[in-house]
Structures are given as structure tokens and as C-alpha cells.
C-alpha positions, 0 to 999 in steps of 0.5 A: 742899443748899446748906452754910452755916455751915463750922468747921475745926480749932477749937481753944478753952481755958479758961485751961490747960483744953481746952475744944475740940481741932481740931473740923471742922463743917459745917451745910447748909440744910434739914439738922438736927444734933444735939450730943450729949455729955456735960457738959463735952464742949464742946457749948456752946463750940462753939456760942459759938465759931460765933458769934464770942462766943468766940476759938477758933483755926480759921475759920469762915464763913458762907455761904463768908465769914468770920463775922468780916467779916460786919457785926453787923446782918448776921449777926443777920438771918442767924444766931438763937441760942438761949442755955441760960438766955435772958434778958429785961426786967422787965416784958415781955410775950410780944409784947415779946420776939417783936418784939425778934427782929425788931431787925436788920429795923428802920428808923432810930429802931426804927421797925417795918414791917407785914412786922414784925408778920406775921412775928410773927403767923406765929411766933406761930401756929406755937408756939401763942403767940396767947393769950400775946401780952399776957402777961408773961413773969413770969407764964409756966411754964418751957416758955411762956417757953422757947417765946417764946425759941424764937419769938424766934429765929424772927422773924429769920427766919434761914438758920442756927439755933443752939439751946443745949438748946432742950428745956430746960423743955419737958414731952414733948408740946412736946419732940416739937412743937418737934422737929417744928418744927424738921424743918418749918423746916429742910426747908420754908424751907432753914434749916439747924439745929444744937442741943445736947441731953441726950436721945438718943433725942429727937435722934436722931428728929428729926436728921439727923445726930448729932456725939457729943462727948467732951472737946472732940473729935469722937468720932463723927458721922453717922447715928443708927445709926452714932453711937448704938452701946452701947460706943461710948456707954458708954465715953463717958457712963461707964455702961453703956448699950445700944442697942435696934435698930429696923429702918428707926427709929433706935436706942433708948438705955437704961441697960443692965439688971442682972442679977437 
């Protein structure tokens, strides 16, 4: 594996509140990472401060180079961000937003290559999106749109994947399609992946390694089996939690049962 995307010692406040303390992460291609943490623990900060969108102390680069050396169309064709709340224009349709992902490829004057609507077709296919292409986005469920954001970011066709909840809206069956997707993308074309998540155990089955934040800090990182640990996660989540063991299967968290 080739590393891509590197942070050292980030440091971010809000104001007088520490938002991030001296984070230290690297993304390689065809790895996946999963943040997890609690609300506030900085997950989303740090995905903005990767980005350049926030100006935290430290540095970043993107494939050995500063990220903020990296002219904008550039990086867009390198890096595809999926917010927590993705937005999109009154009136357009799933193809619309599809073809919108594909702006840091246009000719002058936005003119749009056929190479531009293959790659569509081809996100299109994977996130079952056919039958929506003419619809409008008004018109979808929650977990259609979120989809359509998801293949969005997609049709950049990018070296580094950033996904804010990217589970948000979606019912069980795509929860585990788009993790499967995004073990297919990572290991088939070297993308390398890194998104936040509220679901343990969904992270765990589908990253390759898990970075546990508390207050802005690293608490733990590495393989599921080291980080998903129940005091570790207790202290925390502030409730009391236990991890199943599952020999050659990564941990299972639950609340942990009171006696009767």
C-alpha cells in the first residue's frame, strides 16, 4: 500500500474550546478507516480540517505534498468529500447531481466528455441509480438521495475518499451494500477511505482499522479487536458496554445487561 493522505500533530479550537489536540493520521491506498467516537469527539473537524476547510495547526499532505500547494480543480479530481447534510439544487435530478461530481474533468465552458457519461453509467450501476436517473431529488427517500451523494463523490473518481456518516438514512440492507462498496472501491481501484460512523459494529465489519476519538484526541487506533475493548468503550461513551468476542470476526458491542 501506497500512503496518501498524512496529518501530523493537528491541533483546531473553536474559539477557547479545543476541537482537536495533536491528531497524527495516515490513509493509504486501498485501506479503509473508520472514525469513531462519540458526538463532539472531533470526527467531523478532522474531516474538515484534511480538507483545508478549517485552519488547524499541523500539516497535511496529499500524496507527500502540502494539501494547500495543491491547486483546487486538482485536488478535487484527487480527493471527493461527502458532508453530513450534502445539499443540492431545487429542481435537479439524480443524473443533475451525478454529473455534477464529474466538474473537475470538464472542458472550458463545462463542456462534458463521452468518458464523462461512462463514468456515470458506471457509478450509476454500482449504487443501483438506473431507474432514478430522471428523477428529482425532491421526489427521493432519504437513503436515495444519500446514495445519489454517495455516487456523486464517486464519479470524481478520486484517490482518497472522505465520508461524514455516509450511513446516514440508509436502512440495514444498504448500510451493508455501501460498506461492501466501499471494501470493493478501496481494494479493486487503490482508493483509500476514510469515514466517520455512529455504528460500531458496522464499522468494525467493514474497516480496516478503527481511530476511537475522545475529546478531540486519539484514544485508541488500530485493528477492531484492539480498539473495540469494553472499558476502553465504556469510559469513552460514558455507559456501560461489552464487547462479544468472536473467534476470527471482529467484536460485537452492546449495552452491557443489568441484572435482574
Amino acid at each position: 500500500m501506497r500512503e496518501l493522505l498524512r496529518a501530523n500533530d493537528l491541533t483546531f479550537a473553536y474559539g477557547d474550546r479545543p476541537a482537536l489536540r495533536s491528531i497524527s493520521i495516515s490513509i493509504s491506498s486501498g485501506e479503509t478507516v473508520a472514525l469513531i467516537g462519540p458526538n463532539g469527539s472531533g470526527k467531523s473537524t478532522l474531516i474538515q480540517s484534511l480538507l483545508g476547510h478549517l485552519p488547524a495547526s499541523g500539516t497535511i499532505t496529499l500524496d507527500g505534498r502540502p494539501i494547500r500547494e495543491w491547486p483546487r480543480r486538482e485536488l478535487a479530481r484527487r480527493v471527493a468529500y461527502l458532508a453530513q447534510s450534502p445539499n443540492y439544487e431545487p429542481g435537479q435530478t439524480v443524473l443533475d447531481v451525478l454529473r455534477v461530481g464529474r466538474a473537475p474533468y470538464w472542458a472550458a465552458f463545462g463542456l462534458e466528455s463521452a468518458g464523462d457519461g461512462e463514468v456515470i453509467r458506471e457509478v450509476s450501476r454500482q449504487l443501483q441509480l438506473d431507474d432514478l436517473l430522471g428523477r428529482p431529488m425532491d421526489q427521493l427517500s432519504g437513503g436515495q438521495r444519500q446514495r445519489v451523494f454517495i455516487g456523486r463523490c464517486l464519479v470524481q473518481q478520486p484517490a482518497v475518499l472522505l465520508l461524514d456518516e455516509p450511513d446516514t438514512y440508509l436502512d440495514l440492507r444498504h448500510q451493508v451494500e455501501l460498506g461492501q462498496l466501499i471494501r470493493k472501491l478501496a481494494t479493486e481501484k487503490a482508493i483509500g477511505v476514510l469515514w466517520a460512523s455512529h455504528d460500531l459494529n458496522h464499522a468494525a465489519a467493514f474497516a480496516d482499522r478503527l481511530v476511537l476519538l475522545r475529546e478531540g484526541a486519539v484514544a485508541a487506533e488500530g485493528k477492531a479487536a484492539d480498539v473495540l475493548r469494553a472499558d476502553l468503550l465504556s469510559e469513552v461513551y460514558g455507559v456501560p458496554l461489552e464487547c462479544i468476542e468472536r473467534p476470527g470476526q471482529p467484536p460485537i458491542v452492546m449495552p452491557r445487561s443489568s441484572a435482574r
